[in-house]
Structures are given as structure tokens and as C-alpha cells.
C-alpha positions in Angstrom: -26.5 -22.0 46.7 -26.2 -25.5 48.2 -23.4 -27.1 47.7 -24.2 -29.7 45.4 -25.5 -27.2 42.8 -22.4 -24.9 43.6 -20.6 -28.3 42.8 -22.5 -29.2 39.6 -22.4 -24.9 38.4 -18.5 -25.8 38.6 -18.3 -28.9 36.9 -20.0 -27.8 33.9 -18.4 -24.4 33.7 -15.2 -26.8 33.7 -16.1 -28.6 31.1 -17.4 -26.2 28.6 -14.2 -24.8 28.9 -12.5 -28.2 28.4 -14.7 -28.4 25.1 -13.9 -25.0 24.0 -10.1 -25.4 24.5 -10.4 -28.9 22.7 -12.5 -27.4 19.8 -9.9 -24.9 19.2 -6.8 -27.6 19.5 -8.6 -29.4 17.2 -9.2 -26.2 15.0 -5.2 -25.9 15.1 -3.6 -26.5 11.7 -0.1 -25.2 11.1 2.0 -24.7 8.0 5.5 -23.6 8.1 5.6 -20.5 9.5 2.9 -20.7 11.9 3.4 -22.8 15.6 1.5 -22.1 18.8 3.8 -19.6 19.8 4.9 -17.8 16.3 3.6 -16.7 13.0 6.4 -15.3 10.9 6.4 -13.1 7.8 8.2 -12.3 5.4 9.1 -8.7 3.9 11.3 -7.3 1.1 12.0 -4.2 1.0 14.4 -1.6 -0.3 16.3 0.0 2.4 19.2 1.1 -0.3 19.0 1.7 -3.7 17.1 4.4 -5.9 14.1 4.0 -3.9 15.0 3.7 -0.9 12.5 6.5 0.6 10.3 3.4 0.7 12.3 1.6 3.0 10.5 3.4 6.3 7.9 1.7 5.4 9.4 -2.1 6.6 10.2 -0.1 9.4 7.2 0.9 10.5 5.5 -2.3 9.8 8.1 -4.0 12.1 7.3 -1.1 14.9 3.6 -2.3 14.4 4.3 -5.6 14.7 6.2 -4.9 17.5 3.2 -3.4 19.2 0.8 -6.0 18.6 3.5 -8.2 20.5 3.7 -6.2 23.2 -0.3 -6.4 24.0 0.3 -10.3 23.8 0.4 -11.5 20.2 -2.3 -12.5 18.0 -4.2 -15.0 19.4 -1.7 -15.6 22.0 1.0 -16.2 19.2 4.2 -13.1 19.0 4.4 -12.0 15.3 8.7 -12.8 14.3 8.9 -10.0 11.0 11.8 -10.9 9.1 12.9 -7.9 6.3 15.2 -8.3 4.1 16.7 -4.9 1.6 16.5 -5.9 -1.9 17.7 -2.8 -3.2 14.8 -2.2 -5.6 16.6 -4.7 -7.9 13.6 -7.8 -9.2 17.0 -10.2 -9.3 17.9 -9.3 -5.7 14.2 -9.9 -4.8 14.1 -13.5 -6.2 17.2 -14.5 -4.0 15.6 -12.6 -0.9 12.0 -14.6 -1.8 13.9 -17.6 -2.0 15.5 -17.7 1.7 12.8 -16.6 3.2 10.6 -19.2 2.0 13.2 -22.4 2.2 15.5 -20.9 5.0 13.4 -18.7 7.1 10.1 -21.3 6.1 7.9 -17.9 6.8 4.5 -18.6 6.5 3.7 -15.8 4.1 5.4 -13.0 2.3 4.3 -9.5 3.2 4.2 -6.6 1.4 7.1 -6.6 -0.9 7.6 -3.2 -2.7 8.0 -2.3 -5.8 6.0 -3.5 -9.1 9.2 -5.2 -11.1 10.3 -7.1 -7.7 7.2 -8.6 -7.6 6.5 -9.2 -11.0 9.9 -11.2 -10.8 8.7 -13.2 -7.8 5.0 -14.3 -8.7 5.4 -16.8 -11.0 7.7 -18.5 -7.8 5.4 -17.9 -5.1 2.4 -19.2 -6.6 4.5 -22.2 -7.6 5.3 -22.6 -4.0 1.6 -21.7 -3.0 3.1 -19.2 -0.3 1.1 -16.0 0.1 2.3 -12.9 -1.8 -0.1 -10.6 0.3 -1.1 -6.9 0.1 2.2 -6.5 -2.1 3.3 -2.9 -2.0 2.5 -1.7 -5.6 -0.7 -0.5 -7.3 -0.1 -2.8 -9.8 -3.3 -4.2 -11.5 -1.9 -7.6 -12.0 -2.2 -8.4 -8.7 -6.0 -9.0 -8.4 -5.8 -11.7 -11.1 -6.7 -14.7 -8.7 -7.5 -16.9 -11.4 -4.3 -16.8 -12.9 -2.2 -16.2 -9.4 -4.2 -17.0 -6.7 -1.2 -16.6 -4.6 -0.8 -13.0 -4.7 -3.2 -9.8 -3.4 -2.6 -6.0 -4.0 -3.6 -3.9 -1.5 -3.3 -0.2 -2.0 -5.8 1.2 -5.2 -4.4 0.0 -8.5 -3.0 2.7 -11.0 -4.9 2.0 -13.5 -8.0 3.1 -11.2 -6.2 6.0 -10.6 -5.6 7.0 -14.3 -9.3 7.0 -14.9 -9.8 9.3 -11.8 -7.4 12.1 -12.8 -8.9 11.5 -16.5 -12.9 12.5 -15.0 -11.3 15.3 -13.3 -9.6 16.4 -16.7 -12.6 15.7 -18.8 -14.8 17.8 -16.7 -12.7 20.8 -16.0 -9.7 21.2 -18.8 -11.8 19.7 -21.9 -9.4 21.2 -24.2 -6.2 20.9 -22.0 -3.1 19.4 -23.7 -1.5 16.8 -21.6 2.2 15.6 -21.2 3.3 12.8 -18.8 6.5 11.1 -16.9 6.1 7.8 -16.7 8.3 5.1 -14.8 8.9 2.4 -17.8 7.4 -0.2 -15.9 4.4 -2.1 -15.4 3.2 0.6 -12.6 4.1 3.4 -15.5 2.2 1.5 -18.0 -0.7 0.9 -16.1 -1.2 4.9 -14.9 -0.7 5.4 -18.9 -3.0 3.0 -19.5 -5.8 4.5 -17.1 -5.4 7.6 -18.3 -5.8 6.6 -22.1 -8.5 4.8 -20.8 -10.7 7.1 -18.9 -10.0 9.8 -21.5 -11.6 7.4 -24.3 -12.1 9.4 -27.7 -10.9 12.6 -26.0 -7.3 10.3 -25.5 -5.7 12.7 -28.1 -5.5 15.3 -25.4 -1.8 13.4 -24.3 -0.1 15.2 -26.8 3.4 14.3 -25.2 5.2 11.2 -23.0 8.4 11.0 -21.9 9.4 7.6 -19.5 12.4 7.4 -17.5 14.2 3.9 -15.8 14.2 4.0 -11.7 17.8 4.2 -11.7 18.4 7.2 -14.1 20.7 10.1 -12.4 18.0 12.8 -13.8 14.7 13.3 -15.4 15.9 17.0 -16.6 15.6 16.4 -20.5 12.1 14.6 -20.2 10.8 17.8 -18.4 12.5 20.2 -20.9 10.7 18.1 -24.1 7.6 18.0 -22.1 7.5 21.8 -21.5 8.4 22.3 -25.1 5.7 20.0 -26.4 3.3 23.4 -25.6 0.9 21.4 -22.9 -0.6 23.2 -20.0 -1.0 19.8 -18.2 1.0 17.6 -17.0 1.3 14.3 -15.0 4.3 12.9 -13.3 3.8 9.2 -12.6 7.1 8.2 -10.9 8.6 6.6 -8.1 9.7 9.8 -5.0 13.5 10.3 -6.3 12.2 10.9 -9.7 8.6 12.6 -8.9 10.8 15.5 -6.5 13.2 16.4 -9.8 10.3 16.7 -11.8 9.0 19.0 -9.9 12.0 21.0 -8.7 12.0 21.1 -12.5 9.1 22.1 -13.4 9.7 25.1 -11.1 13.2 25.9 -11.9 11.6 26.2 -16.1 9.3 28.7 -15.0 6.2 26.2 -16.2 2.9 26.6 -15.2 0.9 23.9 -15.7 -1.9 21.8 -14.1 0.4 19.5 -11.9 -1.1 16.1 -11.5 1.1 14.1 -9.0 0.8 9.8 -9.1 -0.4 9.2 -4.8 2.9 6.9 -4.4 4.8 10.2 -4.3 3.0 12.5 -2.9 4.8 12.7 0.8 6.1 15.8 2.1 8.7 14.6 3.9 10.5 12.7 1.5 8.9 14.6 -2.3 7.6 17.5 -1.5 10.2 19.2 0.9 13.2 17.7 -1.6 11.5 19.7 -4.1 10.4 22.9 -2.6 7.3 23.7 -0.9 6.9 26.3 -3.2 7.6 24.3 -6.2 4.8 21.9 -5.2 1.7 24.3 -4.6 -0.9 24.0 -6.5 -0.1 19.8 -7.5 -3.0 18.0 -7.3 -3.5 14.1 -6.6 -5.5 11.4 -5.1 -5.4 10.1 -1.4 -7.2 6.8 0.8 -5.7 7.6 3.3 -5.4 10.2 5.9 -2.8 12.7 5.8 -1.3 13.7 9.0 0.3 17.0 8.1 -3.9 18.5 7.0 -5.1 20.5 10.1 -8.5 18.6 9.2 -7.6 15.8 11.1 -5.7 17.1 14.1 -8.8 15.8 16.6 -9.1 12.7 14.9 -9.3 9.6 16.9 -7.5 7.6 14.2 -4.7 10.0 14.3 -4.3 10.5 17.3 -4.0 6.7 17.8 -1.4 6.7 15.4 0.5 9.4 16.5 0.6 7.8 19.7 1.6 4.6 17.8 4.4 6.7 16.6 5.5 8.2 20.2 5.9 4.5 21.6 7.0 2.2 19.1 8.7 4.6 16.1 10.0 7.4 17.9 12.4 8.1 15.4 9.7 8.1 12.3 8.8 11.1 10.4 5.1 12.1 11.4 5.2 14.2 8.0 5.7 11.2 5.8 2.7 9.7 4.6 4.6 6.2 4.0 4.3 6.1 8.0 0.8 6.2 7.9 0.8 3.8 5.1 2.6 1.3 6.4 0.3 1.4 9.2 -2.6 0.6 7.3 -1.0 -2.1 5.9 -0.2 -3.8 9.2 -3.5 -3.3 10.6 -5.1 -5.2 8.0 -2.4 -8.1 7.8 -3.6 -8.4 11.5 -7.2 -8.4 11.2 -6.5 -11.5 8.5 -4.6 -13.4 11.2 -7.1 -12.7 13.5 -9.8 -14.0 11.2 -7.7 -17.6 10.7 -7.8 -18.3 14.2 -6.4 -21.7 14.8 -6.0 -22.7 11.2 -2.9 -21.3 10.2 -2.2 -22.7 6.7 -1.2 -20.7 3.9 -4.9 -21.8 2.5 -6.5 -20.1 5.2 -4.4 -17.0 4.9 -5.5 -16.6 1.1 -9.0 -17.5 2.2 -9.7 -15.1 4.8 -7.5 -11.8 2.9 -10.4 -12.7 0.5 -12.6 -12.5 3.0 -12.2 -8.8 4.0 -15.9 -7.3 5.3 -15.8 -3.6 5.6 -12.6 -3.5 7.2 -11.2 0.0 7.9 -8.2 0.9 9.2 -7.6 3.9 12.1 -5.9 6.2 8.9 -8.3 5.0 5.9 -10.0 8.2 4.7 -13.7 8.3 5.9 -16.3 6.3 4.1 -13.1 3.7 2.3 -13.9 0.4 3.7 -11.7 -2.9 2.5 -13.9 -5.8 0.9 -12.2 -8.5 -0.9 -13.8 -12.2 -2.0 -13.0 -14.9 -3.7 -12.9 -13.5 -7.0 -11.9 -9.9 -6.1 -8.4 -9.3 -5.1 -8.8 -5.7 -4.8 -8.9 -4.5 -1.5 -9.1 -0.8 -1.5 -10.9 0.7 -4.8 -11.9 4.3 -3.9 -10.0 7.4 -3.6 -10.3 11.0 -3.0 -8.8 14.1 -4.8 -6.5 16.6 -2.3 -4.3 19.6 -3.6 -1.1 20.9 -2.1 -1.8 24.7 -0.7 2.3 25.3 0.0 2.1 23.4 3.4 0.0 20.2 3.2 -2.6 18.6 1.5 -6.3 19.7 1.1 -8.6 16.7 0.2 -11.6 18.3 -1.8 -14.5 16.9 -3.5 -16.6 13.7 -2.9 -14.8 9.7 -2.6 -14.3 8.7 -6.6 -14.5 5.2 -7.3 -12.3 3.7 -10.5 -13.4 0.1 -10.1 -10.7 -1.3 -12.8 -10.2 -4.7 -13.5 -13.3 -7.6 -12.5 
């Protein structure tokens, strides 16, 4: 090539790159929280407390988070996670909100757990028009963007979940008698409410419900009422404390019923195992996500990722507790919506690209569940799939249910 070409090649190779590097600096838009080197979040979570078997899952978040630094950031930028224990108490959670957002100036809050600790920040965050995203609870207030178009669920709402167990009920124990635990809570009201719901005129079937506070020592004189209510189903919606002493329970009274089992408690490690292995065979519940103690997915190249995940960056973390995986999930798709904003790193853009979720799917989403969200749909994750416990680990059976809810 003569040189003059060679010369010319150069230049313009040069200066498409000078373009493309001014396009993106002039792309760059920055809110608190976001610089060219940093994007910080926020997270609350509760590390002590009564539900504290949730607090692995800030941990494995940060582990995550710790990984994508390691492979140089997102878009060149080191992710600073700042979590803060709120004890599962909603006034804790307001003070922890508050310094993270005026103190820490974090660009976006995180996955906050727990339905009343977000309920009792919401009203704040959409005041402050900082994003409440993928909060940790199955709530289904949180795909309300008209109302709060600060704040985004993430996992399937309970109220989906209600209507699943209810079609499974409906088509296999039409003249069961139901009793249920429920947390008195919004998350507890909404799993009610599902299951009222998807029942429709056959609702009747409920013929007992007992709820319980978070806090309470024990759960034993609900389960004794409920067994002596003469059901031969029954459904335990309730946070993992209070979902392993039903069970243990269950199984110390000698009851035999059809054991439905709300997904946010259904980890071996920290439910389960509590409980007794033996106590639990038999429960049946829903799942989205992969389940690392089934045999089905020990060739799995999304398991295996994570479980390598786990080797390097959370050596420590319990590869039978789903909350792991969960967390996981979570992460991955907090990423791929900073990936999406690019340059523009306002809290707008956040909220505009987590509603702009195309067939996402995390490495541990069950096969076929793909995350779409949009402008006026603030539910990311909407299908499910029913497993039972065989005395060991889950077995997912049937086909994906859907139990749209909600818009």
C-alpha cells in the first residue's frame, strides 16, 4: 500500500475513533451516583433480625458485583455496593433509605427486602425520583408505574402465585378443604388474595386461616387450629423462620395434608433442613428459577457458571440455598440495565431501560422464563413452574404456568 493511502487509511481510522469517543462523551450524563469511574447502589437488607436467612442474599449480590469489577466494570466504570442491615424493621429501613440517598448520594436503591420495608420507603423514593429497583418482595404493588414510577418488582408477584396453586387445586383436589398461614402483611394478603382469586366461586374450599406477625416466637397454636379445622390442604405463606415451624409442625401433629409451600421459603438450606427432610416430603411449590440441589441440572451450563461463580467470589456461600442462586439472578439483570444506559447515567435512564427489558434471561432462570418489562409493565418475571420435594431436593414437574396478575 503506498504510503500516502497507508497515511490517509490511518487518518480516517483516527478520526472515526475521535468521533466515536466524542459521541459517547457527549452521550455522558451523570446523576449522583454515577461518575466516569463509579456507579453506586444502594441495598437494604436484613442481616439480623427475624429474617435474617435473607441476608445472604446482600451478600451474594456484593460477591457479584465484585466479579463484574474484577473483569473491568461496566462500561469501564467499578460498581461501589453499599448494604446496609435494617433488621427487617420498615422504621429502620426509612433511616437506612435516607443515608444512602443524602449521605451516600447512590444513584439507585437495589433490591431492598422485605414487603413492609419497602412499603415504608416508596412514598420517599418516588418523592426523591431515585430508583427503587427489582425490590426484593413479590409484592404486587410494585408494578404500579402510574402511581410510583419509581419503584419495579422483580421476582413473580404473590398474587400470581395464588392463582397458580389455585388451578393446580381446582384441577386435582375439587373437593379439598383448605387451611392457610399467612404473614399479616401486604405479601400475606396478596398470596390470600390470589388464592381467593383463582379459586373464584369454588373460594369456599378455604375453610380455615390463621396469620401470624414476622416477629412471633412460634406459629404452634395456628398449626394446631388449622389441623383441627378438619382440612386435608394446607398452605403456608410465610417468611423461612416461620415456614420451617410450620412444617416441623405439621410433622410433629402427625398431619397429613397436601403441603403447599409459598417459593420465598422454599430453600433447603435454611427451611427445609431446619425442619426435617422428612417433615418436608411430599410439599409442593412453585419455582423460576433453577434449583441447584435437582440432579436435572448437574450438566447445565448455567449452573455450572454459577457454581464456579460461587468457588471464586463466595466461597463461603451455601450452594444448597436457593437465595444464592437468587441473588444471582438479581445481579445479572441489575447489570444488563447498566449496560443498556451506556453513557447516560441518570436515574431517568435507569427507570427507562429496567422498562426496557427484551427477553432477558439470566444463567439460573428456569428454561423458557424470559424477563420483558415496558413502559407500562413493571413486572419482570410472570411465569412459574410447579416442583415437589422427594425427601432430598426439588422435582419441577408439569409445563411453565403463567399467572399474569395485575395490567
Amino acid at each position: 500500500m503506498p504510503a500516502r493511502i497507508r497515511s490517509l487509511v490511518a487518518f480516517t481510522a483516527f478520526a472515526a475513533a475521535a468521533i466515536s469517543a466524542n459521541a459517547e462523551d457527549a452521550q455522558k450524563k451523570y446523576d449522583p451516583g454515577a461518575s466516569d469511574t463509579e456507579i453506586r447502589i444502594g441495598n437494604i437488607m436484613p442481616y439480623s433480625g427475624p429474617a435474617s436467612a435473607y441476608g445472604v442474599i446482600g451478600k451474594v449480590e456484593a460477591a457479584y458485583f465484585n466479579k463484574i469489577n474484577a473483569e473491568g466494570g461496566i462500561n469501564g466504570r467499578k460498581i461501589n455496593f453499599i448494604s446496609y442491615d435494617d433488621g427487617f424493621s420498615p422504621p429502620k429501613a426509612v433511616e437506612q433509605a435516607r443515608k444512602l440517598v443524602e449521605s451516600d448520594e447512590v444513584l439507585l436503591i437495589f433490591q431492598s427486602l422485605g414487603t413492609q420495608s419497602n412499603s415504608a420507603i416508596q412514598k420517599y423514593m418516588n418523592a426523591k425520583k431515585v430508583p427503587q429497583l427489582f425490590v426484593a418482595t413479590g409484592a404486587t404493588k410494585w408494578g404500579d408505574p402510574e402511581n410510583f414510577p419509581w419503584t419495579m418488582g422483580w421476582q413473580p408477584n404473590y398474587q400470581s402465585e395464588g392463582r397458580i396453586y389455585a388451578k393446580y387445586i381446582l384441577k386435582n383436589y375439587p373437593n379439598g378443604k383448605i387451611a392457610a398461614l399467612w404473614q399479616n402483611d401486604d405479601a400475606g394478603k396478596d398470596q390470600m388474595k390470589g388464592l381467593r382469586d383463582g379459586l373464584g366461586d369454588k373460594a369456599g374450599m378455604i375453610i380455615a386461616d390463621k396469620s401470624y406477625e414476622v416477629g412471633d416466637p412460634t406459629v404452634d397454636s395456628q398449626i394446631v387450629a388449622l389441623k383441627d379445622s378438619g382440612a386435608d390442604i394446607f398452605m403456608t405463606w410465610a417468611a423461612p423462620k416461620g415456614a420451617a415451624q410450620a412444617i416441623r409442625k405439621v410433622g410433629e401433629l402427625g398431619w397429613k395434608p397436601v403441603y403447599f409451600l409459598g417459593n420465598v421459603s422454599t430453600s433447603v438450606a435454611t427451611v427445609l433442613k431446619p425442619a426435617g427432610l422428612e417433615n418436608a416430603k411430599g410439599i409442593i411449590s412453585t419455582a423460576y428459577l433453577k434449583d441447584p440441589t435437582d440432579p436435572i441440572w448437574k450438566d447445565d451450563p448455567g449452573i455450572k457458571a454459577w457454581l464456579a461463580f460461587m468457588d471464586k467470589y463466595f466461597p463461603d456461600g451455601d450452594k444448597t440455598n436457593n437465595n444464592n442462586v437468587y441473588g444471582y439472578a438479581t445481579a445479572q439483570t441489575m447489570v444488563q440495565v447498566l449496560k443498556q444506559c451506556g453513557g447516560d447515567l441518570t436515574r431517568e435512564n435507569v427507570m427507562k431501560q429496567a422498562a426496557n427489558l427484551k427477553n432477558f434471561s439470566s444463567d439460573v432462570l428456569l428454561p423458557g422464563i424470559k424477563i420483558n418489562t415496558g413502559a407500562k409493565d413493571f413486572f419482570p418475571i410472570e411465569q412459574m413452574q410447579l416442583m415437589k420435594f422427594d425427601g432430598e431436593s426439588w422435582r419441577l414437574f408439569g409445563e411453565l404456568i403463567d399467572g399474569e396478575v395485575g395490567h
